[in-house]
N, C-alpha and C positions, 0 to 999 in steps of 0.2 A: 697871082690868082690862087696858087696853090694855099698862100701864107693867110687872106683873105679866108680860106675854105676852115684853115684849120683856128684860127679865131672863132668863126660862127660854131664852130665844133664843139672847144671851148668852150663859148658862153652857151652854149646851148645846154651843156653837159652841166654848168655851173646854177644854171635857172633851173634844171630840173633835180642837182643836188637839193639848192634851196626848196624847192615845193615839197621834195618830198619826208628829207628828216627835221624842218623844223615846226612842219604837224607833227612827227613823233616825236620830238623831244618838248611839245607842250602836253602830246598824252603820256609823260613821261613825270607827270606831275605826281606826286605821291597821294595816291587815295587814302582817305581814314587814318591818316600819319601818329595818333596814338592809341589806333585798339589796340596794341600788342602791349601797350602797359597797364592795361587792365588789371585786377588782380583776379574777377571772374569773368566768365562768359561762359556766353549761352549758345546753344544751335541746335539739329535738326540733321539727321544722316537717310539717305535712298542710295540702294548700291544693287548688284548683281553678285551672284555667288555658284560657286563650281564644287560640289561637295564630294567625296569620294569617300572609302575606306580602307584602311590595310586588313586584309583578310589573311585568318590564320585556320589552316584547313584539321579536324579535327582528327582526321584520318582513320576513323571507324570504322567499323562494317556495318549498314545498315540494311536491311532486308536482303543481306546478299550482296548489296554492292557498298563500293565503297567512292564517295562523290569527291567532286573536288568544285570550290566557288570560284568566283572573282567577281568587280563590280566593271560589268560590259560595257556602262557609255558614264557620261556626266552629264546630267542634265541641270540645267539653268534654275536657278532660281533666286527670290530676290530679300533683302532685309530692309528694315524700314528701325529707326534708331535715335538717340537724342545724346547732345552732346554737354557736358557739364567740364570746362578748363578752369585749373586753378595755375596761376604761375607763378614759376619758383623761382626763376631769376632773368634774366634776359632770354637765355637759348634754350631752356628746359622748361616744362609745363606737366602737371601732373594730370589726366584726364578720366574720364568716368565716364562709358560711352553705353548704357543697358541697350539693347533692341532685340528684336521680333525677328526669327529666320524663319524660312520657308524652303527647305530643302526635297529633294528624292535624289534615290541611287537607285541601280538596275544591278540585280544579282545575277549571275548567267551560271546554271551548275551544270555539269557535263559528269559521267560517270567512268570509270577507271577502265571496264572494262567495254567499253564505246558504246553501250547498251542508249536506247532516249530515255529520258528523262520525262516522268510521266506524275504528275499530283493528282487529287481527287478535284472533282467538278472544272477538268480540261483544265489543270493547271499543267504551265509546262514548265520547258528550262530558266525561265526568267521570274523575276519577282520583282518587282517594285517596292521599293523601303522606304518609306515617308515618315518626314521629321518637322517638326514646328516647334524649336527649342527656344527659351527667354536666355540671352549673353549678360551676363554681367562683366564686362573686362576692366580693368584696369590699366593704365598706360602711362609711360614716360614719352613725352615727345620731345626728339634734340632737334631744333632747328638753326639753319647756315644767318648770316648777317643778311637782311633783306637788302632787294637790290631791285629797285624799284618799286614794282606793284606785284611782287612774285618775292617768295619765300622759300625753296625746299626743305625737307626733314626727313627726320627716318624715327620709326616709333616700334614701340617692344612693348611686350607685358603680358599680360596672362589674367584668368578669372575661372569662371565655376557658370556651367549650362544646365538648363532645364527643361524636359522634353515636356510639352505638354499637350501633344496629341500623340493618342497610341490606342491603334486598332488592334485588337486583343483578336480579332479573326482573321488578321495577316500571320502567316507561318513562319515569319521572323519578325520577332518582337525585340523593341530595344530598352536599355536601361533607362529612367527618369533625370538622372545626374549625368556629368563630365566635367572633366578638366583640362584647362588645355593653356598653351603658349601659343604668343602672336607676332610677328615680326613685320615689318612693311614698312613703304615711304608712300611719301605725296608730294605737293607742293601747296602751298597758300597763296592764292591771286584775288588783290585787293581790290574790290569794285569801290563806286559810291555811296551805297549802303549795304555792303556785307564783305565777308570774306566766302570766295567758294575754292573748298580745296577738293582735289579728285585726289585719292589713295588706294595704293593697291596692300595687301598686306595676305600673309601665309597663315593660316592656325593649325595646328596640330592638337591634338587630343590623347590624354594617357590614360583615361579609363575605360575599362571592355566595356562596349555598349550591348552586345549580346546578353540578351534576358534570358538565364537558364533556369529560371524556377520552372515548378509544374505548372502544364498546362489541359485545360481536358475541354479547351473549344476548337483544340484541330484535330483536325482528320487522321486517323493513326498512316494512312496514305501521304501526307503531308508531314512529318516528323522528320526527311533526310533532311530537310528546308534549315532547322537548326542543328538538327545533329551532325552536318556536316560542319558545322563551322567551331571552332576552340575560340577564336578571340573575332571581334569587329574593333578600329580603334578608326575615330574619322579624323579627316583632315578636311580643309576649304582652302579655295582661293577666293579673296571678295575684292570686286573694284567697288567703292564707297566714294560716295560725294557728298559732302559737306557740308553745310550753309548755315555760317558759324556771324 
């Protein structure tokens, strides 16, 4: 009886191997089995982005006190982008990816000697920094031997930003230019009509975005806002999706 039990055990265990990986090993079919030797392609990037800044405090004196910044929260936001690949040999691909950000950072200044922190028309310790800059980047992407319907990589490279909104009656105004490096991975997953890769990637940025020209649309009450700060350099993290 016992021998009987572990038979049906067996085939049972064996019927339900069958049912269930020889559907995945027919969706294991290769989708779109020669985009990748294209020599162009085209696409379309939607992501989320997490912007920040390194802040460098200027350490002055300004009306008696002397302030110090940081940037208090991250707040979300999103880019929209297009994708242009040329490739270079099997595992390498040179890329050209321009798009649209949509950023803010929260500044939070606090004074030295604990005093509040007080602007003209109830401005207080926080200020909101809004940015809508155009990326130009550039990229090498190395990717692993595909293995099935999935590809990972890892991608580098760097380019030149352009702010193209700027409120001239925010009390911290940023520069029109940047430059910066980008590093990150993804993976590439091969449908039946497209490839969609999700990508996470880091950018830094090397030029002071801090606008120190004159100004005469703020409030001389509103001045510690930039005079406390010596340098802004930003940085992002962006999750990026695809649809290549």
């Amino acid at each position: 009886m016992n021998i009987r039990r572990r038979y049906i055990v067996v085939l049972c265990l064996l019927s339900f191997s069958a049912a269930v990986f020889c559907p995945l090993r027919a969706q294991q079919a290769m989708n779109r089995p020669y985009v990748d030797d294209k020599l162009f392609h085209f696409g379309f990037q939607l992501g989320v982005n997490f912007s920040s800044f390194s802040v460098t405090d200027s350490e002055q004196e300004i009306n008696g006190e002397i302030y110090h910044a940081r940037v208090s929260s991250l707040l979300p936001g999103f880019h929209v982008g297009f994708v242009t690949d040329l490739r270079l040999c099997q595992y390498l691909n040179l890329r050209f990816c321009p798009g649209l950000q949509f950023s803010s950072r929260t500044l939070s200044y606090k004074t030295e000697s604990g005093n509040p922190v007080i602007g003209s028309n109830g401005k207080g310790p926080n200020i909101d920094v809004l940015a809508i800059p155009v990326y130009l980047p550039l990229y090498l992407k190395w990717s692993a031997a595909r293995e099935g319907n999935y590809r990972p990589y890892v991608i580098a490279g760097g380019g030149a930003s352009f702010n193209v909104s700027r409120d001239h009656e925010k009390p911290v105004l940023l520069n029109l230019t940047d430059y910066f490096c980008e590093v990150g991975f993804g993976v590439d997953f091969y449908f039946n009509w497209f490839k969609f890769c999700p990508e996470i990637t880091y950018r830094i940025g090397f030029a002071n975005q801090l606008y120190s020209g004159t100004r005469t649309e703020v409030a001389p009450q509103d001045a510690f806002y930039t005079g406390a700060l010596s340098r802004l350099t930003s940085h992002c993290i962006c999750l990026t999706f695809n649809f290549e």
